[in-house]
C-alpha positions in Angstrom: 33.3 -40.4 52.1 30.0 -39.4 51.1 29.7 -36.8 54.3 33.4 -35.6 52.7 31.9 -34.9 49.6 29.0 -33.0 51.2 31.1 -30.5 53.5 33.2 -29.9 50.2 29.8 -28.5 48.5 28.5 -26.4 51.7 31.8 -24.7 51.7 31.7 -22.5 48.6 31.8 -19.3 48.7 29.1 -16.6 48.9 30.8 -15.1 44.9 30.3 -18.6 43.8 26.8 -19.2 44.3 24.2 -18.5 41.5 27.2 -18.6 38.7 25.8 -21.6 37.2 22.0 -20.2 37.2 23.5 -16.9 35.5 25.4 -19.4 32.8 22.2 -21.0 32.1 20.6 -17.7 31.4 23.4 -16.5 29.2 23.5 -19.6 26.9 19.4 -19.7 26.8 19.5 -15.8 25.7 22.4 -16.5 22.8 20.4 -19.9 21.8 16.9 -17.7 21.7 18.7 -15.0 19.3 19.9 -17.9 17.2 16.2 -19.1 17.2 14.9 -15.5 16.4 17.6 -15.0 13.2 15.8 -18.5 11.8 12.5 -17.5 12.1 13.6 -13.7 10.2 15.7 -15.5 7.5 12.5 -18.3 7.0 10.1 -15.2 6.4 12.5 -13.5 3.8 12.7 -16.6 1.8 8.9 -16.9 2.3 8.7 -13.4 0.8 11.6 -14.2 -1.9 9.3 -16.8 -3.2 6.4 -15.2 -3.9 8.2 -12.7 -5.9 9.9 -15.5 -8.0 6.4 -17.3 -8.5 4.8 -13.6 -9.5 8.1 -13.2 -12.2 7.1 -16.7 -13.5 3.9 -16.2 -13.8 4.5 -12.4 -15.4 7.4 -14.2 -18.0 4.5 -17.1 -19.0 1.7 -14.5 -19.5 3.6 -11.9 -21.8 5.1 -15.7 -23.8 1.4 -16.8 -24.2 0.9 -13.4 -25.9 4.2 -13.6 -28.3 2.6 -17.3 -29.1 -0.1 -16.0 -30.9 1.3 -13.3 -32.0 3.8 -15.8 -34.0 1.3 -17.8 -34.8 -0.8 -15.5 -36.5 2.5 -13.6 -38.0 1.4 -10.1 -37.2 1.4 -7.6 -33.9 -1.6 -6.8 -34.2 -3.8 -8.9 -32.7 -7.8 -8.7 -32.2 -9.3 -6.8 -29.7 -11.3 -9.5 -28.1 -7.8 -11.8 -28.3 -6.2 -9.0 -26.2 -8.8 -8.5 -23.7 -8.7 -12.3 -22.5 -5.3 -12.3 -22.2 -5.7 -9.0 -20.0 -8.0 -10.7 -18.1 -5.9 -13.6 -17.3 -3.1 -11.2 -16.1 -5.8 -9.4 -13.9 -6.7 -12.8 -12.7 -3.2 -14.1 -12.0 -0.8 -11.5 -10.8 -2.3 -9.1 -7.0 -3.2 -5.7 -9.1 -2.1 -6.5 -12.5 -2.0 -5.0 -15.2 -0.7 -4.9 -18.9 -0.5 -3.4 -21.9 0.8 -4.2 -25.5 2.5 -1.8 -27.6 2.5 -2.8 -31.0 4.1 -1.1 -34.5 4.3 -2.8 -38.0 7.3 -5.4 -37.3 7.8 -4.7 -33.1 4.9 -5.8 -30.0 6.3 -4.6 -26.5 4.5 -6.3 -23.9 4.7 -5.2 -20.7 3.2 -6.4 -17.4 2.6 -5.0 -13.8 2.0 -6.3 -10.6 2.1 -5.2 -7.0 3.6 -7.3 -5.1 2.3 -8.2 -1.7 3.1 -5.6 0.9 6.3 -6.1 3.0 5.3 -3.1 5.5 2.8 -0.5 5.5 4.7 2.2 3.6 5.9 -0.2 0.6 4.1 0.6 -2.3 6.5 -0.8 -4.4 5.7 -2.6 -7.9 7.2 -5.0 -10.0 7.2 -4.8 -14.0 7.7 -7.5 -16.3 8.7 -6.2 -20.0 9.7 -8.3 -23.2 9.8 -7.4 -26.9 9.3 -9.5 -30.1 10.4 -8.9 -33.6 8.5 -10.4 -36.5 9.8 -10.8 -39.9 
């Protein structure tokens, strides 16, 4: 039976032989794509996640700032008070910077950043702007 079996396998085919190798080849290739597509959509999130934490940080900088300027009832806030709070943007945003606009009842606050670069030619940069109203 077992020398059956064996003539049975010598027989096949000269078309037949390496199909199985080739198959191999093919699913590897379709399961190294897959692989690839991971690794691109792991990097974007990577990326998406920075931004969000820069936004955050951007939103609870310009708050701090509209804090005092509540507290103390006014827009206009000292020099020196404004000049820490620049530095902390400087400090916590890549290339930051800010500026307060400020008339009798209405502050603009608006910060900057550059976000980390993406590719060589991006030069993009991201701006975070909020307004408050005082009585």
């Amino acid at each position: 039976m077992a020398a059956d079996m064996s003539r049975r396998m010598r027989r096949r085919p000269a078309a037949e032989r390496g199909v199985a190798l080739i198959e191999v080849m093919v699913s590897l290739l379709i399961f190294l794509i897959g692989v690839l597509g991971v690794i691109g959509l792991q990097a974007k999130a990577i990326q998406f996640t920075v931004q969000a934490e820069d936004r955050s940080h951007a939103a609870l900088l310009a708050n701090d700032l509209v804090a005092l300027m509540w507290a103390q009832q006014s827009t206009q806030l000292p020099a020196k008070t404004l000049d820490k709070w620049k530095e902390r943007v400087a400090s916590a945003l890549p290339a930051a910077s800010a500026s307060v606009a400020a008339s009798a009842a209405v502050a603009t606050v608006t910060i900057q950043w550059k976000s980390p670069k993406t590719t060589r030619a991006d030069t993009s940069t991201s701006q975070y702007v909020t307004q408050v109203a005082l009585p």
